[in-house]
C-alpha positions in Angstrom: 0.0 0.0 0.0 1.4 3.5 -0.8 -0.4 6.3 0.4 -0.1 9.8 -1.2 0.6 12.0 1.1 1.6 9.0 3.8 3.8 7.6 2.3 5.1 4.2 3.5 4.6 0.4 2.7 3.2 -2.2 5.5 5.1 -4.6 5.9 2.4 -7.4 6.8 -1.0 -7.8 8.3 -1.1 -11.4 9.4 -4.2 -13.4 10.9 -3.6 -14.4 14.4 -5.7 -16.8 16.6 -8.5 -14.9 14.5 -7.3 -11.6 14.3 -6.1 -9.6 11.9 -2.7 -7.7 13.1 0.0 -5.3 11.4 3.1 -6.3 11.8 6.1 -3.9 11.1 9.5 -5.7 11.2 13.2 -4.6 10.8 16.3 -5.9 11.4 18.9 -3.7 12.1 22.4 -3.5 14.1 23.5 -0.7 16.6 26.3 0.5 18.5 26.1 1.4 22.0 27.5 5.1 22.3 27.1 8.0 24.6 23.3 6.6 25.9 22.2 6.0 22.2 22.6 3.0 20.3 23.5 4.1 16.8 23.8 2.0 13.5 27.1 0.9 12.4 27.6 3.8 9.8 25.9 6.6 12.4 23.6 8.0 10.0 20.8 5.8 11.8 20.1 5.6 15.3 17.4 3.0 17.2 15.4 6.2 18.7 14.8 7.5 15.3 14.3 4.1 14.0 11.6 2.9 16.6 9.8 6.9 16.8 9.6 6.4 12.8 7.9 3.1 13.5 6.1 4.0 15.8 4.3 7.6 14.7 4.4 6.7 11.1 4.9 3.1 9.9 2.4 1.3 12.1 0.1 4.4 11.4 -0.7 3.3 8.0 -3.2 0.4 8.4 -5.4 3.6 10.3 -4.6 6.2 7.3 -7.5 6.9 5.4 -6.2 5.9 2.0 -5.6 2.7 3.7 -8.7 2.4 5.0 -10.7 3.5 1.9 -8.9 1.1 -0.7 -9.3 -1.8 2.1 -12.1 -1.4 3.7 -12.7 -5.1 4.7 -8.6 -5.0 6.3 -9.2 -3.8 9.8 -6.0 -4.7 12.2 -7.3 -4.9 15.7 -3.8 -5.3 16.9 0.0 -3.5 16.0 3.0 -5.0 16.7 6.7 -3.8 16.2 9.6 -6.2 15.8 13.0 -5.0 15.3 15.6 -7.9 15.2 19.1 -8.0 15.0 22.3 -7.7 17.2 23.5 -4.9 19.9 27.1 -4.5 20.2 28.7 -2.7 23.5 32.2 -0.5 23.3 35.0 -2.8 23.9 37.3 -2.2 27.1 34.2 0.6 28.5 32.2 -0.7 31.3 29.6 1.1 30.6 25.4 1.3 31.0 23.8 0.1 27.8 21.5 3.4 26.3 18.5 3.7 28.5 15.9 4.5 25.6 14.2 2.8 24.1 14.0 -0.6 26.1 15.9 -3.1 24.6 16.2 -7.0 25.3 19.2 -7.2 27.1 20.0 -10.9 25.4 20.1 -9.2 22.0 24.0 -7.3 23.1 26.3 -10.3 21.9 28.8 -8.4 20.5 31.8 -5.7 20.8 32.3 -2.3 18.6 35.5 -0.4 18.2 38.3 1.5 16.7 41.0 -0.1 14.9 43.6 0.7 17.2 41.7 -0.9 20.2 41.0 -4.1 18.2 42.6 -6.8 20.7 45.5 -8.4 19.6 44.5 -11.9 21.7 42.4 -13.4 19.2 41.8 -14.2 15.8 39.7 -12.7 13.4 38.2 -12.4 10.2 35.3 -10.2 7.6 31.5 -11.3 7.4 30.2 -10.5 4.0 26.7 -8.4 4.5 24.9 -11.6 4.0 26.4 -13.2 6.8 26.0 -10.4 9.6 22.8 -11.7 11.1 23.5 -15.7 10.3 27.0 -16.3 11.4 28.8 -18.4 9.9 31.2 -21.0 11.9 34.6 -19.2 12.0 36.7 -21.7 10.7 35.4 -21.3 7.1 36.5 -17.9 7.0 39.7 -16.7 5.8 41.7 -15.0 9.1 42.4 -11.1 7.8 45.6 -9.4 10.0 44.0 -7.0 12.2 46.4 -3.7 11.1 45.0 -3.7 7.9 41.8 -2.2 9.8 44.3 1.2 11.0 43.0 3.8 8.3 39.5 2.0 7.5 36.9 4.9 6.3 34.0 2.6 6.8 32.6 0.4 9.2 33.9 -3.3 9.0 32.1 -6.5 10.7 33.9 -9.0 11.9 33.9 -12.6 13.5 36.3 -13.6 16.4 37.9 -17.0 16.9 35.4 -16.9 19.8 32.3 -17.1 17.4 32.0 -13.3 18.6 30.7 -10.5 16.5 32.7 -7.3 15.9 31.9 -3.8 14.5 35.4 -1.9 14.4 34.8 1.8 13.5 36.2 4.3 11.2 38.6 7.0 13.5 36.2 9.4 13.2 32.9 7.4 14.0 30.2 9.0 14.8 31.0 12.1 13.0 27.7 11.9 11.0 25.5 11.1 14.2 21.8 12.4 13.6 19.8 14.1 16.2 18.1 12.8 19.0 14.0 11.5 18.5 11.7 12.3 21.0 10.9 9.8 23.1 7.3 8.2 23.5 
C-alpha cells in the first residue's frame, strides 16, 4: 500500500488466533555510544528508527487511504519487531543506552576502533549476508588485524570466539543524527 501523502509500505498484516494484526518488522544493528545506540555507519540511530515506527509506519493500516482502498482489512492489533544484534564499546564498562528498552539478550557483540582491536584473538570479515546468520569461523579466511588502521567505513567481523565485531572508522560517529523524541 502507498499512500499519497503517507507515504510508506506495510510490511504485513497477518491473521492471528483470528485476528487480523499489522506487523512492522526490521532488522537492524547498533552501537552502544554516549546513551544512544547508533547504526554501524551513524547515519541511523534506534530512537529515530523505533519513533519512525512507531508515529508513522504502524500508522498506515489507520490512514484513510488505507482504509478506503481496504475497507474489509481492519488490524485490531499492532505490533513492532525489530531484530538484530546490539554490540557494546569494547574495554568501556559502561550502562547500555537507557531508551528505548531493549532485550538485554540481543548485546552479543563488541564495537571499536582499529587501534583498540585486541591483539589476543583471531579474526576475520562477514560479508553483508552473513551479519545476522554467522557463519562457523573456521570457514572464513583469518584477515591481519592492522589492515583495519585507516579503514573509512565500518567493518564487521567474526572472532575465533564465534564473537561478532563492528570496528569503526577513526572518526565514528562524525555523521551522528539528532536525537527522536521519546514516547
Amino acid at each position: 500500500m502507498r499512500a499519497e501523502k503517507h507515504e510508506g509500505r506495510i510490511d504485513f498484516l497477518v491473521e492471528n488466533q483470528g485476528q487480523l494484526e499489522h506487523w512492522e518488522v526490521a532488522v537492524k544493528f547498533y552501537l552502544a555510544h554516549h546513551n544512544r545506540w547508533l547504526g554501524p555507519n551513524a547515519k541511523d540511530a534506534l530512537d529515530i528508527k523505533v519513533a519512525r515506527m512507531i508515529d508513522h509506519q504502524l500508522a498506515l493500516s489507520s490512514h484513510p487511504s488505507f482504509c478506503q482502498q481496504f475497507p474489509h482489512w481492519r488490524p485490531t492489533q499492532k505490533r513492532l519487531m525489530v531484530q538484530g544484534r546490539l554490540y557494546r564499546h569494547y574495554g568501556q564498562d559502561s550502562e547500555l543506552p537507557d531508551w528505548p528498552p531493549v532485550n538485554v539478550a540481543s548485546v552479543s557483540g563488541w564495537w571499536c576502533w582499529p587501534d583498540d582491536l585486541p591483539k589476543d584473538r583471531a579474526f576475520a570479515m562477514l560479508a553483508r549476508d552473513q551479519w545476522l546468520s554467522l557463519p562457523n569461523f573456521s570457514e572464513l579466511s583469518p584477515i591481519v588485524p592492522d589492515t583495519l588502521r585507516d579503514i573509512d567505513r565500518t567493518c564487521h567481523l567474526l572472532d575465533d570466539t564465534q564473537t561478532p565485531w563492528f570496528v569503526v572508522p577513526n572518526n565514528w560517529p562524525d555523521n551522528a543524527p539528532s536525537l527522536a523524541t521519546k514516547k
